[in-house]
C-alpha positions in Angstrom: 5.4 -47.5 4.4 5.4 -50.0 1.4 4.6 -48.3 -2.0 0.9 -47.5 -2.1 -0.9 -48.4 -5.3 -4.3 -50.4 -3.6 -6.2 -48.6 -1.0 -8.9 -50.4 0.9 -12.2 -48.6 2.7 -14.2 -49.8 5.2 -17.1 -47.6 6.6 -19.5 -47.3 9.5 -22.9 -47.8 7.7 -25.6 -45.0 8.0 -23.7 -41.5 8.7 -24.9 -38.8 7.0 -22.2 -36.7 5.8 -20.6 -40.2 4.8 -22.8 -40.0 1.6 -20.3 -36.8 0.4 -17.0 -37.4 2.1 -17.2 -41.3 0.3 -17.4 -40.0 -3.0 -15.5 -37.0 -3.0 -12.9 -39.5 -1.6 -12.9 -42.2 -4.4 -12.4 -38.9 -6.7 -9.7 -37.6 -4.9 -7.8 -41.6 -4.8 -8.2 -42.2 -8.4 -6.8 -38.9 -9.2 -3.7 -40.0 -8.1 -3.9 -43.1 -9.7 -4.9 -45.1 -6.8 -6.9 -48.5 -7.3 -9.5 -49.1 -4.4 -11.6 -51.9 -2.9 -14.7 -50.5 -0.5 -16.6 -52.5 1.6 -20.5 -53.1 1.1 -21.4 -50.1 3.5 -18.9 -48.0 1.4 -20.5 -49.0 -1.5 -23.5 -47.7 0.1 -22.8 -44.2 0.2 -21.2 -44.5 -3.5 -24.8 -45.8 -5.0 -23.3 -49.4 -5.9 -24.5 -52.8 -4.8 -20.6 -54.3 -6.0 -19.0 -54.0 -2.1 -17.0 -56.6 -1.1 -17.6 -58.5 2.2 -15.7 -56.8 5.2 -12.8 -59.0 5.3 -12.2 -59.1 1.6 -11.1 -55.6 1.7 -8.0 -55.7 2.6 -7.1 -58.5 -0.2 -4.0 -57.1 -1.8 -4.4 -53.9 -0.2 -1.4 -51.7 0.7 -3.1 -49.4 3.1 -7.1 -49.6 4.7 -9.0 -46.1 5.3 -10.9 -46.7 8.1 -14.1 -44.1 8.5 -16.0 -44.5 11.4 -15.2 -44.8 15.2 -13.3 -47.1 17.2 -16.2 -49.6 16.7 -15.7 -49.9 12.9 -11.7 -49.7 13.7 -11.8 -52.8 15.5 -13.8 -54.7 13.1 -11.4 -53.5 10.2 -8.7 -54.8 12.5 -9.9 -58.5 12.7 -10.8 -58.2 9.2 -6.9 -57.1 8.2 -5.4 -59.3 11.2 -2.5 -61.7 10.2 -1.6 -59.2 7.8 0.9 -56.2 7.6 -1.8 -53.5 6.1 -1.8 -50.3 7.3 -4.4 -48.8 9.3 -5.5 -45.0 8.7 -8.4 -44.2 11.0 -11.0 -41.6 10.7 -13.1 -40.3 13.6 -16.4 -39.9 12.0 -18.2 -38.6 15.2 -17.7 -39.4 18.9 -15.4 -40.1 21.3 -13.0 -42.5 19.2 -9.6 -43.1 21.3 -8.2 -44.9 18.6 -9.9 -42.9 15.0 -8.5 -39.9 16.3 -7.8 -38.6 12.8 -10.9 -36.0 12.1 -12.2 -35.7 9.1 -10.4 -32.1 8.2 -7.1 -33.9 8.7 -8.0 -36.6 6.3 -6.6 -35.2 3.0 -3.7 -33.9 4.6 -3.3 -37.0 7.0 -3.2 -38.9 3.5 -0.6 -37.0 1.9 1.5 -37.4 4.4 1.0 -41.4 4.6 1.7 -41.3 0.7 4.7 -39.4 0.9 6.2 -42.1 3.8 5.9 -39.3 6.5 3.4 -40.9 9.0 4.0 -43.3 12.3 3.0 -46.3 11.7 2.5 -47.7 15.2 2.0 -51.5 15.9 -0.4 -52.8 18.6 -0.7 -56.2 19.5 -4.0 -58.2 19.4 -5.0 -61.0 22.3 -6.1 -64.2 20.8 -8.6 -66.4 22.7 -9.8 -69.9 22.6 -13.3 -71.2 23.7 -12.7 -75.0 25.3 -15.3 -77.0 25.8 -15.4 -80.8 27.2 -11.6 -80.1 26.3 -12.2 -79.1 22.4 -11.3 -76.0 21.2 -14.9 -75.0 19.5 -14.1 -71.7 18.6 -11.1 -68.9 18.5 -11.1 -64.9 18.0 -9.0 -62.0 17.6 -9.7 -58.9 19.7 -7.9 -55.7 19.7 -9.5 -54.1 22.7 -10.5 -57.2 24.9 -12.3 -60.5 25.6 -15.2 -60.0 27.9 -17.0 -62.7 29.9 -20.1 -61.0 31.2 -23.7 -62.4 32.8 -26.8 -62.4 30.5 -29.4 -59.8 31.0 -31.4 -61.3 33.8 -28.8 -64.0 35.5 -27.1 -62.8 38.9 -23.9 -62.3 39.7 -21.6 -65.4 37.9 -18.9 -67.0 40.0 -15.7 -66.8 37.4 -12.4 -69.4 38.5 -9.0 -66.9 37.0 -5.6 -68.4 36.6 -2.6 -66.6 35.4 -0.2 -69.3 33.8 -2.3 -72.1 35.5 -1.5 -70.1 38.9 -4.9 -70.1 40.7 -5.7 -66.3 41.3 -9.1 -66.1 42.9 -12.7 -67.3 41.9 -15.0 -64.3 41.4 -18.4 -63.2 42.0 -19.3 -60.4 39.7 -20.8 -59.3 36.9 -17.8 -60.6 34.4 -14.0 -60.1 33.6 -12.7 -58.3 31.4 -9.1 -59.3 29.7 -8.2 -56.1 28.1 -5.0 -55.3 26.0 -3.2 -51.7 26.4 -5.8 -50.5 23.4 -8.4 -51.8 25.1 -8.0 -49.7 28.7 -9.1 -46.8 27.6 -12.4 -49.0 26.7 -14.8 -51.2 28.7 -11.5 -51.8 31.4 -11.8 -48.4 32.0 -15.3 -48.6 32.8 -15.0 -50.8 35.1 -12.4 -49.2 37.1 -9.1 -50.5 35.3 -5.9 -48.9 34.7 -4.8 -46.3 31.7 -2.1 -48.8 30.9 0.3 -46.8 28.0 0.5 -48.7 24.5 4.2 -49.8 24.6 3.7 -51.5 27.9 4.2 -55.3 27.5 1.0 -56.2 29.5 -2.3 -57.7 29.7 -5.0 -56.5 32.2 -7.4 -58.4 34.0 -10.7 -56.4 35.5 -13.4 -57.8 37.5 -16.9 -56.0 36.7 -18.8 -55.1 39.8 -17.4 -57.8 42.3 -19.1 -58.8 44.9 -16.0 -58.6 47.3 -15.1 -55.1 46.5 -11.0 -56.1 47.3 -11.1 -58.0 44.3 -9.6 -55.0 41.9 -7.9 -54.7 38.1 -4.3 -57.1 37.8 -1.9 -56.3 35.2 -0.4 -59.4 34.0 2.8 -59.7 31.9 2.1 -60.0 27.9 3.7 -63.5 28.0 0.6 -64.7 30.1 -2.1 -67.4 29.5 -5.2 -66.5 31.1 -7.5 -69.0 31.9 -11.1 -68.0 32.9 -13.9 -70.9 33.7 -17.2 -70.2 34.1 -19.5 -72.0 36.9 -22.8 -69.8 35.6 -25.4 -72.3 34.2 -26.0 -72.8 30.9 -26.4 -69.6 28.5 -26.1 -67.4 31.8 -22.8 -65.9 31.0 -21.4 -64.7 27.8 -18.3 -64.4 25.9 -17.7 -61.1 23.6 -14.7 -59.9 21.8 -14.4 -56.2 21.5 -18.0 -55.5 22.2 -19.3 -57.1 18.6 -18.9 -60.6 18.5 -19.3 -63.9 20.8 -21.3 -66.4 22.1 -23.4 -67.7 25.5 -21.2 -70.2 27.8 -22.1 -73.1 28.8 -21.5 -74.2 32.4 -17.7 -75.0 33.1 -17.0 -73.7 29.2 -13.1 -72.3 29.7 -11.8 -69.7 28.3 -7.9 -69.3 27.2 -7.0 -65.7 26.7 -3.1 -65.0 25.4 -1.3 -62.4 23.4 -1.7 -62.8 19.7 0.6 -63.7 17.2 -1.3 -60.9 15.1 -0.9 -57.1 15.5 -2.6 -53.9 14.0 -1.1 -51.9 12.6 -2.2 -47.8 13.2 -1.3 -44.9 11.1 -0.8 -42.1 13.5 0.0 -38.4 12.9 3.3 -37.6 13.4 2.8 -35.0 16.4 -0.1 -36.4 17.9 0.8 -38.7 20.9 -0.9 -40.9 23.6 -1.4 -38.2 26.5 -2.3 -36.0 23.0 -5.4 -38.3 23.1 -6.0 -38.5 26.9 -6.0 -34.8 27.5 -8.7 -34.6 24.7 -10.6 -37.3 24.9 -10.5 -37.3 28.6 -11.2 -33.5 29.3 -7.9 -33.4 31.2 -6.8 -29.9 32.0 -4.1 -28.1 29.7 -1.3 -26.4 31.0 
């Protein structure tokens, strides 16, 4: 952990007992001689109108307090993709695989990451390209996964997959789901995908409600290009990136899904581990 003299903050907007923790927070960093750069909903809860946009927070930042749940996680980690920054996640409320830092833990959590005592662990981000007519019109970072998925009130969408420009099946259902390791334990595993552990080199492809109920989840090694194409008509289907950003499809728009240049990375504490998580998250029995 680099010396840490700029800390960032990026909050989920409209959570009560935000409006205390923010401040006493800001107190707390400039005690210690901290410098910090809050994001407009931070500024929120701190009675200022001077927050930066989110992804001018982590501008010369050496480490980003994240206070939210996984939702707010993800968008701090596009915001700080590209870029080594630490990121220290705070569960805020709910079930938050990834902010699994609670708010008692913070100060503590802090000191730790101060003193160079915390994991920093790494996870890799999928980077995906939008192609239409054979033009790249738009790209995107996701953490968790990229998502084709029909509208509201289309049927089932018929989906071509190819895996390394491998033909793997055309599906009828009601999307795909490319999902990273972080992003099993989210919409994948809704769907019926695997619990697919952080380390492993992988990608993971799940179809959503198929028709034929033998198509099922394929995990895909992390050097794969995955090539979706849509055959729904016009604004039918839908691309999103972790659940918060995207666009409708046209009709044969393809989509190119690989790993990422990019990675997050996640301040962890140091005896809290994966199947930590699971068993908590999850309800799994203890021994």
């Amino acid at each position: 952990m680099p010396d840490i003299r700029v800390v960032g903050i990026i909050s989920k907007p409209a959570i009560p007992h935000a409006s205390s923790l923010v401040p006493a927070l800001i107190h707390w960093l400039k005690d210690r001689g901290l410098e910090t750069r809050v994001d407009e909903e931070t500024a929120i809860y701190l009675g200022r109108t001077d927050g930066l946009h989110r992804n001018d927070v982590p501008e010369g930042a050496h480490l980003v307090i994240v206070l939210g749940g996984d939702g707010t996680l993800l968008s701090a980690a596009r915001a700080v993709a590209g870029r080594e920054i630490p990121l220290l996640p705070v569960n805020l409320g709910g079930l938050g695989f990834l902010t699994a830092i609670t708010t008692d833990q913070l100060y503590p959590e802090l000191e730790r990451t101060f003193r160079g005592e915390q994991r920093v662990v790494p996870r890799r981000m999928l980077h995906a390209e939008l192609i239409r007519c054979g033009e790249t019109v738009q790209s995107y970072e996701a953490l968790n996964d990229v998502v084709i998925s029909k509208t509201q009130f289309a049927r089932m969408i018929d989906l071509e997959a190819f895996v390394d420009s491998q033909y793997v099946s055309t599906f009828k259902a009601d999307g795909l789901i490319v999902a990273t390791p972080t992003g099993s334990t989210a919409y994948s595993l809704s769907a019926g995908g695997p619990i697919v552990f952080p380390a492993v080199s992988a990608i993971c492809i799940t179809p959503v409600c198929p028709h034929t109920l033998t198509n099922r989840p394929v995990l895909v090694p992390e050097s794969s290009t995955i090539e979706l194409v849509s055959h729904a008509t016009d604004n039918e289907a839908f691309l999103t990136v972790d659940g918060q950003v995207g666009e409708p499809l046209l009709k044969d728009d393809h989509v190119l899904c690989r790993s990422s240049e990019h990675r997050v990375l996640l301040v962890r504490p140091p005896k809290m581990f994966f199947f930590d998580v699971l068993r908590q998250k999850l309800k799994w029995g203890e021994r």
